[in-house]
C-alpha positions in Angstrom: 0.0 0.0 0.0 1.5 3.7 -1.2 1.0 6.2 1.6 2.8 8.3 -0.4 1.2 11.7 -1.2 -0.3 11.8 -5.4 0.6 15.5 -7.2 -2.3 17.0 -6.4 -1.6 15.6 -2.9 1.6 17.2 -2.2 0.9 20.5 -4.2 -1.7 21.4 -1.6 0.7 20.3 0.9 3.3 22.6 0.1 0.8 25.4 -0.3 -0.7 24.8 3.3 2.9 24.3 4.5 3.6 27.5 3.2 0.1 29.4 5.0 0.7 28.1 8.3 4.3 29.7 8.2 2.9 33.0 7.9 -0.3 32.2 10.1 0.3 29.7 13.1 -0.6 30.9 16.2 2.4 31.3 18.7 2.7 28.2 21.5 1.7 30.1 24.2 -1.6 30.3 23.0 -1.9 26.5 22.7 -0.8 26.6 26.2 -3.9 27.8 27.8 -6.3 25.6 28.8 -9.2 27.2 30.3 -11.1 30.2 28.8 -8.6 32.0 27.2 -7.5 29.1 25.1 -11.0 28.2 24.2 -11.2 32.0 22.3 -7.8 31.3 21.3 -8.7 27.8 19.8 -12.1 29.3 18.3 -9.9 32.2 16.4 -7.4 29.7 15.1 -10.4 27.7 13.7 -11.9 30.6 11.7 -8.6 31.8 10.4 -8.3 28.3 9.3 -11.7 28.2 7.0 -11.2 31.9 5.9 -7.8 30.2 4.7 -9.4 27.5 3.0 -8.7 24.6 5.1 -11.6 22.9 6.7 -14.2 20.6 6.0 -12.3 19.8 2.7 -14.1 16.5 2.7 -17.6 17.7 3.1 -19.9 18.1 0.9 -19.8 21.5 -1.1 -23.7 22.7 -0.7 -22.7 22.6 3.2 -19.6 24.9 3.2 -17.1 21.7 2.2 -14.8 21.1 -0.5 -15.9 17.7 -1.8 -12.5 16.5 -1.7 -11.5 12.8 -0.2 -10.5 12.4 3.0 -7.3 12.7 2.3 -7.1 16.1 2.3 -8.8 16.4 5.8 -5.8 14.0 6.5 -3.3 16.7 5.4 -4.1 19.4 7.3 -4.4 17.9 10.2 -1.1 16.4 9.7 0.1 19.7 8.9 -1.0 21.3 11.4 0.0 19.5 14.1 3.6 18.9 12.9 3.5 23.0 13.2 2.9 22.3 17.0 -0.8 24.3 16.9 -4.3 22.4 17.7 -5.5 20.3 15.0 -9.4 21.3 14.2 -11.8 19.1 15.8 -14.9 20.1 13.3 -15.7 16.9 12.3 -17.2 14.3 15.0 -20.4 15.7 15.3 -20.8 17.1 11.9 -20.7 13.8 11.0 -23.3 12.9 12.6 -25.3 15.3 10.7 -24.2 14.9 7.5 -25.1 10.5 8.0 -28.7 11.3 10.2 -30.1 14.8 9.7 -31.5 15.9 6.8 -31.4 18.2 4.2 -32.8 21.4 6.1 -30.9 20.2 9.3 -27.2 19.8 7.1 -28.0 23.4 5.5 -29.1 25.0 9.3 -26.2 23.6 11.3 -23.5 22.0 9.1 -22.2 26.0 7.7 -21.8 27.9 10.7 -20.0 25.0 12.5 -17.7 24.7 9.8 -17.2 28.6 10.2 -16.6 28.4 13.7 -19.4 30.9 14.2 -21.0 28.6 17.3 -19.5 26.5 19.5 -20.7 22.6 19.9 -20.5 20.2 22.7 -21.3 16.5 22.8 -23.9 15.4 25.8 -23.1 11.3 25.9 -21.4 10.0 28.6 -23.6 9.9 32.6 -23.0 8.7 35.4 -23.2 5.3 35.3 -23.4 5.4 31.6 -19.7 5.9 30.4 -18.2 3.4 29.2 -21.8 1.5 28.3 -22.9 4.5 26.9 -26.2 2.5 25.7 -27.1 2.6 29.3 -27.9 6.3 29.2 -31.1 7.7 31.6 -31.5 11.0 30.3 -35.3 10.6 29.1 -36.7 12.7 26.4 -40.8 12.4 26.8 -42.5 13.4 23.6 -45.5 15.6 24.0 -47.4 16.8 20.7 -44.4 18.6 18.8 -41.6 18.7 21.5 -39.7 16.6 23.6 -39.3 17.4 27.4 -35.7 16.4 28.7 -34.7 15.3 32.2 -31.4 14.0 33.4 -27.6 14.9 33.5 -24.5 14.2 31.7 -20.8 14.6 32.4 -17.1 14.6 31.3 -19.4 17.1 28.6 -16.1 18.8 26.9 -16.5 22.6 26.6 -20.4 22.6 27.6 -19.6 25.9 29.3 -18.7 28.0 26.7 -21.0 25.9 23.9 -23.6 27.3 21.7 -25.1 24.4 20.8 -25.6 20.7 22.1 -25.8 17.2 20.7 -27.4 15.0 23.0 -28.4 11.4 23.3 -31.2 10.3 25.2 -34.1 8.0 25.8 -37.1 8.0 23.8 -38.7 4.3 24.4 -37.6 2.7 27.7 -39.5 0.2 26.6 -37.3 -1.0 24.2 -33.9 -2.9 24.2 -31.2 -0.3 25.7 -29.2 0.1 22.5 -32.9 0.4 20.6 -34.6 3.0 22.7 -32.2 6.1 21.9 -32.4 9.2 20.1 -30.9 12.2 19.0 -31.5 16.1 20.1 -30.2 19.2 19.1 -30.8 22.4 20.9 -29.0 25.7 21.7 -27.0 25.5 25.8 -29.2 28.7 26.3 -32.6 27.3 26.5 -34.9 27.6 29.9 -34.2 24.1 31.7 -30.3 24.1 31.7 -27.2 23.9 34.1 -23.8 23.8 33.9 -21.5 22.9 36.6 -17.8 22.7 35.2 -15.6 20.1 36.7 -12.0 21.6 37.5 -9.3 18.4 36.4 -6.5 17.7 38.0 -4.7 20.0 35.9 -6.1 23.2 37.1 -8.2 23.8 34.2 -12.3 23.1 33.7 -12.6 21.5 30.7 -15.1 18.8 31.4 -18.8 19.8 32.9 -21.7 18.5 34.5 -24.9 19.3 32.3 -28.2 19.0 34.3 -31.7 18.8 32.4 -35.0 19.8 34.1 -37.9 20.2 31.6 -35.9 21.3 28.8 -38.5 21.4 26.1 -37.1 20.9 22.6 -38.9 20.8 19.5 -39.4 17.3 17.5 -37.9 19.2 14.4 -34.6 18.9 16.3 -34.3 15.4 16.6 -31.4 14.5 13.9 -32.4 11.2 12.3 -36.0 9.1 13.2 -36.5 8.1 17.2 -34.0 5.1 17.8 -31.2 6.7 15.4 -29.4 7.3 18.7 -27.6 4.2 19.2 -26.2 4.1 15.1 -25.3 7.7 15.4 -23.4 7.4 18.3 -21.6 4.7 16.7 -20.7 6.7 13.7 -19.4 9.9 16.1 -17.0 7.6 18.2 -15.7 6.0 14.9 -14.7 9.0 13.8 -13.3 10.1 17.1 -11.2 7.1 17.5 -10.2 6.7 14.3 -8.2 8.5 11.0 -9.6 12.0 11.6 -7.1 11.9 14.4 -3.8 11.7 12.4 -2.6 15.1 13.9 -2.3 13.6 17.1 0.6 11.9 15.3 2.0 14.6 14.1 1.7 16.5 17.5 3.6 13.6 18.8 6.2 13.7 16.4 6.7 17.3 17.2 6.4 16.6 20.5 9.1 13.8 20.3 11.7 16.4 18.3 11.0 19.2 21.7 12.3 16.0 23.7 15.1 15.1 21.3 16.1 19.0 21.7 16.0 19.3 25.1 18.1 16.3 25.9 20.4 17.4 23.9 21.2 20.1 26.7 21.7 17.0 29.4 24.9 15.5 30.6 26.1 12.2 28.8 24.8 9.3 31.3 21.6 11.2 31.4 21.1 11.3 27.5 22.2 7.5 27.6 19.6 6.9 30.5 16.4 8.2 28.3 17.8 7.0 24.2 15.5 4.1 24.9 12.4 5.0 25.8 13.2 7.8 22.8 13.5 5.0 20.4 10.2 3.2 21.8 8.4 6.3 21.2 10.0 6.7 17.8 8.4 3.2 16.9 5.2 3.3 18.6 4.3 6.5 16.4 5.4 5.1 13.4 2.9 1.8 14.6 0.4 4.4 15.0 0.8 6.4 12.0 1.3 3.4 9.6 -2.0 2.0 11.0 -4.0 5.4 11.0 -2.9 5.6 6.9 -4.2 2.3 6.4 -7.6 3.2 7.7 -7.5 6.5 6.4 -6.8 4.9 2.7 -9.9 2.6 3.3 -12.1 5.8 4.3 -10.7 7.5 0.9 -12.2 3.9 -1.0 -15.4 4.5 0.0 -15.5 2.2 3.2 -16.9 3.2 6.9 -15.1 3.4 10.2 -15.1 0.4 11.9 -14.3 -1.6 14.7 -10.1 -1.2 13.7 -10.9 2.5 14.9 -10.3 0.6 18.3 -7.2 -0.3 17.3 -6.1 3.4 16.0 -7.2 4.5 19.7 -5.1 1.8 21.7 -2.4 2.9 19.7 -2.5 6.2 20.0 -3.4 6.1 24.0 -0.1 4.1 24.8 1.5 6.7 22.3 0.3 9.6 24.5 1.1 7.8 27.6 4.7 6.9 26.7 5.4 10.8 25.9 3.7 12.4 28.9 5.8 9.9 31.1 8.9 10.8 28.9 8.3 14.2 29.0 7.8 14.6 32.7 10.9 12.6 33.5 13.2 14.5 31.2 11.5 17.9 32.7 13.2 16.7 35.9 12.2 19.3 38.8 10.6 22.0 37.3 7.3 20.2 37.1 7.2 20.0 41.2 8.4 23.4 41.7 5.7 25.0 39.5 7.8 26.1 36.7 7.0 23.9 33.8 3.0 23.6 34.0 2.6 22.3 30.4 4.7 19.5 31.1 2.0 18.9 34.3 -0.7 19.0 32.1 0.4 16.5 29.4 1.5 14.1 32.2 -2.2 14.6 33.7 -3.5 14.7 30.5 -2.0 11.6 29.3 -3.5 9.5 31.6 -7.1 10.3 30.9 -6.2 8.6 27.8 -7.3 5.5 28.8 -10.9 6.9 29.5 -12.5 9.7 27.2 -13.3 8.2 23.6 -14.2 4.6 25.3 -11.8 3.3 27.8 -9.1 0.7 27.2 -11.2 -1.8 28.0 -14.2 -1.5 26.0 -11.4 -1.3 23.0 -9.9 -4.4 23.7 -13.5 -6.0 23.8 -14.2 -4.7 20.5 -10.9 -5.7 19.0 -11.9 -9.1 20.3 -15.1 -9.8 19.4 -15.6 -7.9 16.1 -12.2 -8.2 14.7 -10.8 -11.5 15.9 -13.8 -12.7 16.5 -13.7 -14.0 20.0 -17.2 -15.0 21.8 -18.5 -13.0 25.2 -17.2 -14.6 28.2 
């Protein structure tokens, strides 16, 4: 298989190389993680689309490009080689572009892409992570709307969102992964709280989102009532899976800050770290190598699937090794205060193993759907 980039491939390459020389934001504006880095993060993204560079592979009647995914595959590459955020537009816009329909794609689908609202996902509860079909958030239909009551949490960036997508029960009568649906509605609606959740980090990224007859109209329900459970599906494929590729570049750039810095370091401490350096040299290229495969399946025509799981394993124990490496190599400014980014990647690192679907549901769908192992 040729991972290799085509003409037209690398010519827009060399041309987005070329923008985000002149138009990167600075580091330090990556850096924050609370507020200001969420307007920082929301201004990168529209200078991104005014430059051309987002939702390449969406369709061009909503905003897109009609390109492959290729291309989406690019700049997120690019971008995070250049050591800013990759854009995160496409998760729940997928959603909408499989499930909602023609009027929904038109409402929602351009302004997103613009950046001009913000989105949060409501999916994970208490109790109802990790077996997000579990859910107890009810939606009771009443003549045109649907009245919403229950709670979510671990809800990224619900504080600052404009908009929600939110899973919930329509029919508790039916089989859990059956009886789902899916809502969208604007975070300033009568029947709404939001309690952020400050991480171990310092920073409040994640929130607790509480529903108390929140009425939402039936013409916001994206796909027919039980959609829920396939739409989800599609959303964490996507999260797991190729669109992440500039993760992998933000490792590698990540990887070359390390390679740097030791470079400053006495002999017998360079010799002491050269092997978990190496490790983390091949468990990107593992990761990488694996993401392009996928990615050139998506670019055939074929759907995420369960080898998303694998992309996501990969790229946890990727994270992991690097926010260990990089706090060890940081020495003692991480405990005296000094170096807090290195803090939060460490931190950071670890949740890894949760948000997305947790290690373990991963390795259950790696067995059962791609090896084919039977329920114990």
């Amino acid at each position: 298989m040729d991972f290799n980039d085509g003409p037209d491939e690398a010519r827009f390459r060399g041309e987005l190389r070329d923008w985000l020389r002149e138009n990167s934001p600075s580091h330090d504006a990556d850096g924050d993680h609370g507020e200001k880095g969420n307007v920082a993060n929301l201004e990168w993204h529209r200078r991104l689309y005014a430059g051309g560079w987002l939702g390449l592979s969406w369709p061009k009647e909503y905003g897109g490009k009609g390109l492959t995914p290729i291309y989406d595959a690019i700049v997120n590459e690019e971008v995070g080689a250049s050591g800013a955020s990759a854009p995160s537009v496409g998760y729940l816009g997928r959603a909408i572009l499989h499930f909602g329909s023609d009027e929904q794609k038109s409402e929602y689908l351009p302004s997103m892409l613009r950046g001009d609202v913000q989105w949060c996902q409501g999916f994970s509860e208490p109790g109802a992570g990790s077996d997000l079909a579990s859910l107890r958030t009810r939606a009771e239909k009443r003549d045109d709307i649907y009245v919403v009551n229950g709670q979510k949490v671990w809800t990224s960036r619900a504080q600052w969102a404009d908009w929600c997508l939110l899973l919930c029960r329509t029919n508790p009568e039916l089989p859990k992964h059956k009886g789902i649906s899916c809502l969208v509605f604007e975070m300033d609606r009568p029947g709404i709280t939001v309690h952020p959740l400050k991480q171990t980090w310092g920073t409040a990224e994640f929130n607790e989102v509480f529903f108390d007859n929140l009425e939402v109209p039936v013409s916001r329900r994206i796909g027919e009532e039980g959609d829920g459970w396939p739409l989800a599906t599609t959303v964490l494929a996507h999260e797991r899976g190729p669109a992440d590729i500039g993760f992998i570049s933000h490792f590698q750039h990540q990887l070359q800050e390390f390679e740097a810095l030791l470079q400053r370091l006495p002999h017998d401490q360079r010799a002491e770290f050269a092997p978990r350096v190496a490790q983390a040299y091949v468990s990107i290229a593992a990761c990488r190598l694996h993401v392009l495969k996928s990615l050139s399946l998506r670019a055939k025509g074929v759907a995420p699937g369960a080898d998303t799981s694998i992309d996501k394993l990969l790229m946890t124990r990727v994270e992991q090794e690097l926010g260990a490496l990089s706090l060890d190599v940081a020495g003692s400014a991480p405990l005296l205060g000094t170096d807090p980014e290195t803090v939060y990647r460490y931190l950071r690192s670890r949740a890894a193993s949760i948000y997305g679907g947790t290690e373990q549901i991963q390795h259950s769908i790696v067995a059962q759907r791609i090896l084919g192992m039977q329920r114990a």
